[in-house]
C-alpha beads as a LAMMPS data file, in Angstrom:
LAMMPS data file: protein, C-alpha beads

114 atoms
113 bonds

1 atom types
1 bond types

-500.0 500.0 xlo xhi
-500.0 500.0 ylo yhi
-500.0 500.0 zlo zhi

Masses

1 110.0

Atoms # bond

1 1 1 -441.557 -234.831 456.440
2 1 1 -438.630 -234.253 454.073
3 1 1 -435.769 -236.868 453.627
4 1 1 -432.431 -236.845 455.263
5 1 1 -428.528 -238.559 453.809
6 1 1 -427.370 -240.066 456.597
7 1 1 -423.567 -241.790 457.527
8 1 1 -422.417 -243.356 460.487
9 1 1 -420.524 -240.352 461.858
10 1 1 -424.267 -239.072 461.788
11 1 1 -426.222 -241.244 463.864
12 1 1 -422.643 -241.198 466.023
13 1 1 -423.232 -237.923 466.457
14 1 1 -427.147 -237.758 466.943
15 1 1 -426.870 -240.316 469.630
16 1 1 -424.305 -238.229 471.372
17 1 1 -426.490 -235.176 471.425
18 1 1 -429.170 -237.369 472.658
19 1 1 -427.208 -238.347 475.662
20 1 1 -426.285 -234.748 476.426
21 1 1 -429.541 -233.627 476.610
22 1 1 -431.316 -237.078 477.882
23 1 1 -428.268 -238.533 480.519
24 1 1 -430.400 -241.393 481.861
25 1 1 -430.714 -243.043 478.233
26 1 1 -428.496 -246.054 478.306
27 1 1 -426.159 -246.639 475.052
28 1 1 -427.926 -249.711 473.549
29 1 1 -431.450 -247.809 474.203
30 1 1 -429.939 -245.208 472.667
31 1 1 -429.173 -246.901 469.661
32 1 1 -432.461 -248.742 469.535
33 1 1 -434.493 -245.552 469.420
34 1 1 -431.832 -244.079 466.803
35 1 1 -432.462 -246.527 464.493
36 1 1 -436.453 -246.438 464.783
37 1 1 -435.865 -242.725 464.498
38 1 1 -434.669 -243.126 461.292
39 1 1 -437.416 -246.127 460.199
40 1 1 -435.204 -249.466 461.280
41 1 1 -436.503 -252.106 463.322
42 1 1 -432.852 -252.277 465.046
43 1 1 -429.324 -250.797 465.441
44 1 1 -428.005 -253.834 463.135
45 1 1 -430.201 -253.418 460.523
46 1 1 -429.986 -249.500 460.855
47 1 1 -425.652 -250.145 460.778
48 1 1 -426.211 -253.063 457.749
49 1 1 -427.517 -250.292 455.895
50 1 1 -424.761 -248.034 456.004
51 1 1 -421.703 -250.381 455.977
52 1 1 -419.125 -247.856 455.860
53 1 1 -418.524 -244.238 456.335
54 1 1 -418.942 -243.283 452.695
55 1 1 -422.227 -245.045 452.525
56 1 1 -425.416 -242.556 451.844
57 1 1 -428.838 -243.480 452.877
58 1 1 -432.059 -241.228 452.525
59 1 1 -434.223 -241.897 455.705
60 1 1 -437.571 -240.326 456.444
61 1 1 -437.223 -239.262 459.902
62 1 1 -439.936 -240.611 462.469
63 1 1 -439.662 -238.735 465.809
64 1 1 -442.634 -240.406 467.355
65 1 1 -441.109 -243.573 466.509
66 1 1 -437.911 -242.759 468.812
67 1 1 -439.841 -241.463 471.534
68 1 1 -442.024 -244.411 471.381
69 1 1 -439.001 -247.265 471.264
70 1 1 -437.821 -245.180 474.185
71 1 1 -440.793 -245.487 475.845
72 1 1 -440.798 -249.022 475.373
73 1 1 -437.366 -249.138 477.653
74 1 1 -438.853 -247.596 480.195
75 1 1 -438.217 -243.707 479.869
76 1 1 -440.936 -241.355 480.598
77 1 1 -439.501 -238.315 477.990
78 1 1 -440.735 -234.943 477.660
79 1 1 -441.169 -234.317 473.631
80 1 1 -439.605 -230.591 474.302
81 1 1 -436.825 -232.532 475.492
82 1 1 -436.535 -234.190 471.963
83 1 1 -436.677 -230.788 470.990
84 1 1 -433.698 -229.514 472.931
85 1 1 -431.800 -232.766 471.289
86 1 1 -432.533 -232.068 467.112
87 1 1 -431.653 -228.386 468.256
88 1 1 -428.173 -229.681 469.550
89 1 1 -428.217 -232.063 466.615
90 1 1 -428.711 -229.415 463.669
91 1 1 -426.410 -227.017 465.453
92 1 1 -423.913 -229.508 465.207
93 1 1 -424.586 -230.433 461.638
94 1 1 -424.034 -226.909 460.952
95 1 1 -420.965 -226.356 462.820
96 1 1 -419.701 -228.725 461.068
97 1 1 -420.603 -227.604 458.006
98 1 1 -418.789 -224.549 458.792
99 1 1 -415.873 -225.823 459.740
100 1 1 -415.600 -228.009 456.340
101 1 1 -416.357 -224.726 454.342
102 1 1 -413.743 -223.002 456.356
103 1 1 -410.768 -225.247 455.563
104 1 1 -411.849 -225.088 452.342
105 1 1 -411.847 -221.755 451.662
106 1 1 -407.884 -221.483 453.576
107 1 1 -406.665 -224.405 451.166
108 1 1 -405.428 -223.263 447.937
109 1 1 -406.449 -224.683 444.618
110 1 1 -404.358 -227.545 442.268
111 1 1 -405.995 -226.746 439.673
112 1 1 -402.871 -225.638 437.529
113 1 1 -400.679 -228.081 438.743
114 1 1 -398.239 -229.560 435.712

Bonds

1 1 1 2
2 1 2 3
3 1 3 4
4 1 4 5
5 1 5 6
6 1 6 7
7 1 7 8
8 1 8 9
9 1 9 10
10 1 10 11
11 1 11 12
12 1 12 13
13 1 13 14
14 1 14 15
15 1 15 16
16 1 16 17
17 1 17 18
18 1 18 19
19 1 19 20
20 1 20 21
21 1 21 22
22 1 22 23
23 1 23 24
24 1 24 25
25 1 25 26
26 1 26 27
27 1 27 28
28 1 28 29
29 1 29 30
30 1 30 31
31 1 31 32
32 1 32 33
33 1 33 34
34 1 34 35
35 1 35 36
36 1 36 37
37 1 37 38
38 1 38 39
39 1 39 40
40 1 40 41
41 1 41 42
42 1 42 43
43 1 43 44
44 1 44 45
45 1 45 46
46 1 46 47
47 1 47 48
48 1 48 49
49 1 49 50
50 1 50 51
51 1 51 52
52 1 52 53
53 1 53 54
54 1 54 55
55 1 55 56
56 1 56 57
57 1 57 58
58 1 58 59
59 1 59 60
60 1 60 61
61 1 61 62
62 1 62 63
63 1 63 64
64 1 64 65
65 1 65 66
66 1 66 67
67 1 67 68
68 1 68 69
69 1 69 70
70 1 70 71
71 1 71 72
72 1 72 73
73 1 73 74
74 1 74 75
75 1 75 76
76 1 76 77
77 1 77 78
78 1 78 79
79 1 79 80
80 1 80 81
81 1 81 82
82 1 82 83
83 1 83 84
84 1 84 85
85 1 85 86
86 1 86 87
87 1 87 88
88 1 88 89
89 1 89 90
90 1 90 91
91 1 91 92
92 1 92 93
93 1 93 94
94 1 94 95
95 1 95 96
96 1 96 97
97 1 97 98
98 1 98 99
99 1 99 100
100 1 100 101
101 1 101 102
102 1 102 103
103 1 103 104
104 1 104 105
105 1 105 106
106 1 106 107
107 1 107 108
108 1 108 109
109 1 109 110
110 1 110 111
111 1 111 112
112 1 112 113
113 1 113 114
């Protein structure tokens, strides 16, 4: 499974495609399964790892490990749901991707500034 850089405006934004898709998933659980998703025992020691926004960390992703800390709180998930959620998630992560490379290419350069 490859590795993935990760900030806290990503997990932010994972866990808000997983409550689009899954609206029954409480906020903490939410975070819970986030964090095993991305091979932490909790949200604090998944958020102790990255302790600001330009902090990088390379995770192995572990979707069984989300569906089963989910499971754990009670919900009974479909896995195509999970699915429908890293669809939503990537298509994000490229939109904003887009967007970045967008206002980059409008800017204009200081490179000859004197």
């Amino acid at each position: 499974m490859p590795v993935n850089d990760i900030k806290r405006d990503t997990v932010a934004l994972f866990k808000r495609c997983l409550r689009t898709i899954w609206r029954t998933v409480k906020s903490s659980h939410a975070d819970e399964a986030i964090a095993a998703y991305y091979g932490f025992r909790t949200h604090a020691a998944l958020l102790a790892a990255l302790p600001d926004d330009a902090a990088i960390h390379q995770v192995e992703p572990r979707p069984q490990a989300l569906m089963d800390r989910l499971e754990e709180f009670g919900y009974r998930l479909a896995g195509l749901e999970f699915e429908r959620v890293l669809r939503l998630f990537h298509a994000e992560i490229l939109g904003r991707i887009n967007e970045n490379f967008r206002r980059m290419v409008t800017e204009t350069a200081n490179d000859n500034r004197t």
